[in-house]
C-alpha beads as a LAMMPS data file, in Angstrom:
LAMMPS data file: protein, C-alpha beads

54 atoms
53 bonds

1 atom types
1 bond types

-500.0 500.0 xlo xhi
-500.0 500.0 ylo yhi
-500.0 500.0 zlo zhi

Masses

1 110.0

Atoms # bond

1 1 1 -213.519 323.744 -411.876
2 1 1 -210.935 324.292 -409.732
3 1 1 -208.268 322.004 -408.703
4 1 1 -209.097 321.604 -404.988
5 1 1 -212.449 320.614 -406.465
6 1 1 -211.426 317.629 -408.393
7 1 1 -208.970 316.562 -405.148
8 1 1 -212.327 316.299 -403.127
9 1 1 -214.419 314.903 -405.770
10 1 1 -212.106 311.922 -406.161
11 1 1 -211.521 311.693 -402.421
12 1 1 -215.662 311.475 -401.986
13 1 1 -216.201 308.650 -405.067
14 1 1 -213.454 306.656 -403.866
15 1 1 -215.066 304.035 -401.992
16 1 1 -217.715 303.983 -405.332
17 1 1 -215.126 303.754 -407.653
18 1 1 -213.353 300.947 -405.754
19 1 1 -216.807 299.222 -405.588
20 1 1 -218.841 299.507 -408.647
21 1 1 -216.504 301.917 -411.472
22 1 1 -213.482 300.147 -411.165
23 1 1 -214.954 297.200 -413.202
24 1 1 -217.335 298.987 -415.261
25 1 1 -214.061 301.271 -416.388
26 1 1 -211.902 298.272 -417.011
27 1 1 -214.246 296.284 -419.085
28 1 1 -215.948 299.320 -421.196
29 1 1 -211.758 300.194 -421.820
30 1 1 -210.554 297.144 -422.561
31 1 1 -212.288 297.167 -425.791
32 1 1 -211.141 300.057 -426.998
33 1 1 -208.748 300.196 -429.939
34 1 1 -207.331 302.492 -431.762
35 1 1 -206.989 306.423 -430.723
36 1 1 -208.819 307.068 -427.597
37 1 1 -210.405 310.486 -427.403
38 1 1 -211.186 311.725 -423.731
39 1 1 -214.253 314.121 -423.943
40 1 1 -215.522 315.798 -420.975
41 1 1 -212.803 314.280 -419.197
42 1 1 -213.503 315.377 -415.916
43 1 1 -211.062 314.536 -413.113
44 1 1 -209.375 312.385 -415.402
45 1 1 -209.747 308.912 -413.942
46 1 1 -209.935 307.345 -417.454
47 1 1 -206.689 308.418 -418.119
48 1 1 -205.114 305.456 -415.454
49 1 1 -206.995 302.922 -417.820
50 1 1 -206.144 304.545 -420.663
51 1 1 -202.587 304.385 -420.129
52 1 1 -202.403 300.881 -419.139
53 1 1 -203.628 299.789 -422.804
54 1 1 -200.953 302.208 -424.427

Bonds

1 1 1 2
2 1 2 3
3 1 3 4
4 1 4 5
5 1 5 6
6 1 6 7
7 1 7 8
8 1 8 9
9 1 9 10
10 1 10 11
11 1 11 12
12 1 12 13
13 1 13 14
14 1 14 15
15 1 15 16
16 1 16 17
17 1 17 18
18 1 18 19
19 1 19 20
20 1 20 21
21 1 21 22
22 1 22 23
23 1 23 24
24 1 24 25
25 1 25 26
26 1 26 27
27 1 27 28
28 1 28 29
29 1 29 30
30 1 30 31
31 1 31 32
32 1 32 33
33 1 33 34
34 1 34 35
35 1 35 36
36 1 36 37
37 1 37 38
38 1 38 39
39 1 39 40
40 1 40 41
41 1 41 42
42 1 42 43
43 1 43 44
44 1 44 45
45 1 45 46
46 1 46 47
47 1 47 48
48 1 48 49
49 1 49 50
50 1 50 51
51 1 51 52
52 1 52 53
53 1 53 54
Protein backbone atom coordinates (compact mmCIF):
# COMPACT_ATOMS: atom_id res chain seq x y z
CA UNK A 1 0.00 0.00 0.00
CA UNK A 2 0.98 3.18 -0.72
CA UNK A 3 1.78 5.92 1.57
CA UNK A 4 -1.04 8.37 0.72
CA UNK A 5 -3.12 5.30 1.54
CA UNK A 6 -2.17 4.83 5.09
CA UNK A 7 -2.39 9.01 5.54
CA UNK A 8 -6.19 8.57 4.65
CA UNK A 9 -6.78 5.42 6.40
CA UNK A 10 -5.68 6.94 9.70
CA UNK A 11 -7.36 10.24 8.92
CA UNK A 12 -10.88 8.08 8.32
CA UNK A 13 -10.46 5.74 11.80
CA UNK A 14 -9.60 8.62 13.77
CA UNK A 15 -12.69 9.46 15.43
CA UNK A 16 -12.91 5.24 16.02
CA UNK A 17 -9.69 5.04 17.34
CA UNK A 18 -10.22 7.99 19.72
CA UNK A 19 -13.52 6.25 20.73
CA UNK A 20 -13.32 2.58 21.03
CA UNK A 21 -9.21 1.47 19.96
CA UNK A 22 -7.57 3.80 22.03
CA UNK A 23 -8.49 1.71 25.17
CA UNK A 24 -8.65 -1.59 23.70
CA UNK A 25 -4.79 -0.78 22.41
CA UNK A 26 -3.69 0.46 25.77
CA UNK A 27 -4.97 -2.32 27.87
CA UNK A 28 -4.19 -5.42 25.34
CA UNK A 29 -0.33 -3.47 25.39
CA UNK A 30 0.08 -2.89 28.67
CA UNK A 31 0.53 -6.48 29.31
CA UNK A 32 2.97 -7.11 27.13
CA UNK A 33 6.49 -7.97 28.25
CA UNK A 34 9.30 -8.84 26.85
CA UNK A 35 10.19 -8.35 22.89
CA UNK A 36 7.24 -7.12 21.08
CA UNK A 37 6.95 -8.40 17.54
CA UNK A 38 4.69 -6.18 15.17
CA UNK A 39 3.16 -8.55 12.48
CA UNK A 40 1.05 -7.24 9.82
CA UNK A 41 1.71 -3.98 11.17
CA UNK A 42 -0.31 -2.00 9.07
CA UNK A 43 -0.22 1.79 9.44
CA UNK A 44 1.69 1.33 12.41
CA UNK A 45 -0.46 2.72 15.19
CA UNK A 46 0.85 0.08 17.67
CA UNK A 47 4.06 1.39 17.38
CA UNK A 48 2.91 4.84 19.65
CA UNK A 49 1.98 2.19 22.42
CA UNK A 50 4.71 0.27 21.86
CA UNK A 51 7.12 2.88 22.44
CA UNK A 52 5.65 4.24 25.48
CA UNK A 53 6.39 0.78 27.38
CA UNK A 54 10.10 0.82 26.01
Amino acid sequence: MSQLFANWYDFFMKPLEKKKFKRIREELLAKATGSVLELGSGTGINFLYIRKML
